[in-house]
N, C-alpha and C positions, 0 to 999 in steps of 0.2 A: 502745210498740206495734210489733212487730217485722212488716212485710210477711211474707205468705204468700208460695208456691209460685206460678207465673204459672199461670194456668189453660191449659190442654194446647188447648184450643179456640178460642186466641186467636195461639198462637205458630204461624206460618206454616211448614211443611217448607223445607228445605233446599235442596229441589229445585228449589221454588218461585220462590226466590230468586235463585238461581245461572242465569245467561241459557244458553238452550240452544243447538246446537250451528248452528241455523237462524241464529240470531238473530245469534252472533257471526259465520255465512259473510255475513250480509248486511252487518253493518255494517265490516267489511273490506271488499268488496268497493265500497260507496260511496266507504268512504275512499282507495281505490285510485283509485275514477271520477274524485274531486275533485281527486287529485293529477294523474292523468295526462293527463286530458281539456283543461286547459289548458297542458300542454304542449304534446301534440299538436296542438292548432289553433295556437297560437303557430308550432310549425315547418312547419305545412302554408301558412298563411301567409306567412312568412318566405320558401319555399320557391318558391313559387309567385310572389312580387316578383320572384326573383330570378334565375327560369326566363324570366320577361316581360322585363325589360330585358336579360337576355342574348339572345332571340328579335328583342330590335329595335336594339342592338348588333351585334351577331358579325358581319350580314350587310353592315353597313358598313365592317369591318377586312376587309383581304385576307389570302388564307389563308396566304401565308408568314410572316403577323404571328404569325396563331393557334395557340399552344400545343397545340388540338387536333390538330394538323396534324402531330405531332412525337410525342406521347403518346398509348399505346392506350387511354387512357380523358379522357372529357371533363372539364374544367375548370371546377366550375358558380361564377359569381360573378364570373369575366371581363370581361364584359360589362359587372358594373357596377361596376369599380373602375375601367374607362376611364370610364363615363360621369360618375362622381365628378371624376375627374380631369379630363377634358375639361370637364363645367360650370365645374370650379372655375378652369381656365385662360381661360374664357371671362369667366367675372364679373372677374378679372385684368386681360385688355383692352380690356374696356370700360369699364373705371374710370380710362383715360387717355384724353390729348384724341384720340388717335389714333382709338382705340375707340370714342369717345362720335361722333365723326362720321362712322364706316362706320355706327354704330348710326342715325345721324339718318338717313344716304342711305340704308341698307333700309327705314327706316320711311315714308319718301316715297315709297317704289316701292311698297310695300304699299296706302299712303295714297289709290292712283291705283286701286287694282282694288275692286269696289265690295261685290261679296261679302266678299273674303277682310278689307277693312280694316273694317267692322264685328265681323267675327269674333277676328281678333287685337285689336283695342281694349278690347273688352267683356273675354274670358281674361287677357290683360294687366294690365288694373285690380283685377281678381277676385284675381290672384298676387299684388298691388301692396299690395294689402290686406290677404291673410293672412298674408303673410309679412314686414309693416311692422311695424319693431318701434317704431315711436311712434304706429302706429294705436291705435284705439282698441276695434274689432270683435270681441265678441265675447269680452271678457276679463272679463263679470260676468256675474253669475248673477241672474236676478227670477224674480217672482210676478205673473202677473196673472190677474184673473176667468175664464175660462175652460172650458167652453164657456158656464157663465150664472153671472150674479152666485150667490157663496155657493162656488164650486167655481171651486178654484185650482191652476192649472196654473205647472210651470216653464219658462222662456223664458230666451234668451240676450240680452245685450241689445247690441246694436249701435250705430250712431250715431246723432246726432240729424237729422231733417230736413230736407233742402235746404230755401232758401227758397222754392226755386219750387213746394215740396210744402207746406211746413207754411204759407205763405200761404193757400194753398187748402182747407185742413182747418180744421174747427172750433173754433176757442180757440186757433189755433196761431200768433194773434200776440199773446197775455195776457202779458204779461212774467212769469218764471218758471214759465214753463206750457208748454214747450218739445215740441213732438212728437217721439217720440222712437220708432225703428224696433226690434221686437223679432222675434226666433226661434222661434215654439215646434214643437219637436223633437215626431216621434211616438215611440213606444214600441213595440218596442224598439231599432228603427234610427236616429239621433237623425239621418243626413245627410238624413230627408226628414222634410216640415212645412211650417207656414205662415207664411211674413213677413206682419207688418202694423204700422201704425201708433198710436199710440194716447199723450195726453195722458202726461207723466212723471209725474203724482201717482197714476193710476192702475198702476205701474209698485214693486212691494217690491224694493229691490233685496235680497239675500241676501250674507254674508259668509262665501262660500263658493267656491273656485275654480269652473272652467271644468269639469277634469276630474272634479271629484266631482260635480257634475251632470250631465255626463255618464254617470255612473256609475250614478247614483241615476233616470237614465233607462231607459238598457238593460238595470237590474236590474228593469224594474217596482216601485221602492222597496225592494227587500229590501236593498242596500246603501244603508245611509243616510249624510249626509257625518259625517268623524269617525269611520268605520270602515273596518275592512281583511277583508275576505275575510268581510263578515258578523259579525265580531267587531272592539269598540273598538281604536283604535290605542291604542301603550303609551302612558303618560300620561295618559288619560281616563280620570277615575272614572265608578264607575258611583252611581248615586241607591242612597242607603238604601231599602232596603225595607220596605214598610211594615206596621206591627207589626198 
């Protein structure tokens, strides 16, 4: 039995088919948005670091140092290749004994004024921590209940307890029941949110970096971990679909 002719009523025009002139100026121009818009803020960013440390730089080099001084046009990023170089000759001399005891006698002069030495104590320990590479803050990623049981939020998960805290809280001397300090980031800004405390068992941790949760926050979930730009990284299959 050999198939007929398709019925004229059913085969769609040509015209139909073939996207119009509208349709391809718009999705061009997304795909332009996608490309360019993260450039753009990348260098407005970039830009603007590098405008601020040069503003709080330059005015400390005297002007026979400054390149501006010499060239009719400014020098942007001066600024902060001295302060690159100057931190790094600093962290240099304090890493000998010499350095490590002008370090101890400012810190005693500090130590005497009553404002300023709570202030650098607290910022000090704050740098001491994030920038510790055998800390431990802030390198997993959890789950917990959030704002009510059944609804589950992401958290960073920090360290455990002082004892002078987890004494004082609920089950925080159960043996393996450890209170444990967690992050959870708002959306879409993750530097602000709420620190609080709460048992480890109530605590998922996830196997998933720092940065893909970050990610998966400021995206409001549309970049999920495991993906790049919205789409799987190479190497990730995707699920069969289902028949």
């Amino acid at each position: 039995m050999t198939a007929g002719p398709p019925d004229p009523r059913l085969v769609l025009p040509t015209e139909i088919l073939r996207p119009t002139w509208g349709a391809r100026l718009r999705r061009y121009f997304l795909t332009g948005l996608v490309i360019a818009a993260p450039l753009a803020i990348t260098a407005s960013v970039t830009w603007w670091f590098i405008n601020f440390i040069d503003g709080l730089v330059k005015p400390l080099i005297p002007n026979s140092y400054l390149p501006d001084s010499y060239l009719p046009y400014p020098i942007p990023g001066f600024g902060l290749i001295i302060a690159l170089i100057g931190l790094t000759l600093l962290g240099f001399l304090t890493a000998n004994l010499v350095g490590r005891s002008l370090l101890r006698a400012g810190e005693a002069i500090l130590d005497r004024m009553p404002v300023v030495r709570s202030l650098y104590k607290g910022v000090k320990q704050v740098f001491e921590t994030i920038f510790s590479q055998s800390g431990t803050s802030f390198r997993k990623v959890g789950m917990v209940q959030f704002p009510q049981p059944g609804m589950w939020s992401i958290v960073f998960i920090a360290q455990e307890a002082a004892p002078e805290i987890a004494g004082r809280l609920p089950d925080g001397q159960e043996p393996g029941d450890q209170q444990i300090g967690v992050f959870l980031p708002c959306t879409p800004n993750p530097t602000t949110g709420f620190f609080f405390y709460l048992p480890r068992r109530e605590v998922v941790e996830l196997s998933i970096s720092v940065e893909d949760g970050a990610k998966l926050i400021m995206s409001a979930g549309l970049i999920q971990p495991g993906e790049q730009n919205g789409k799987p990284k190479s190497g990730t299959e995707l699920p069969a679909p289902v028949a």
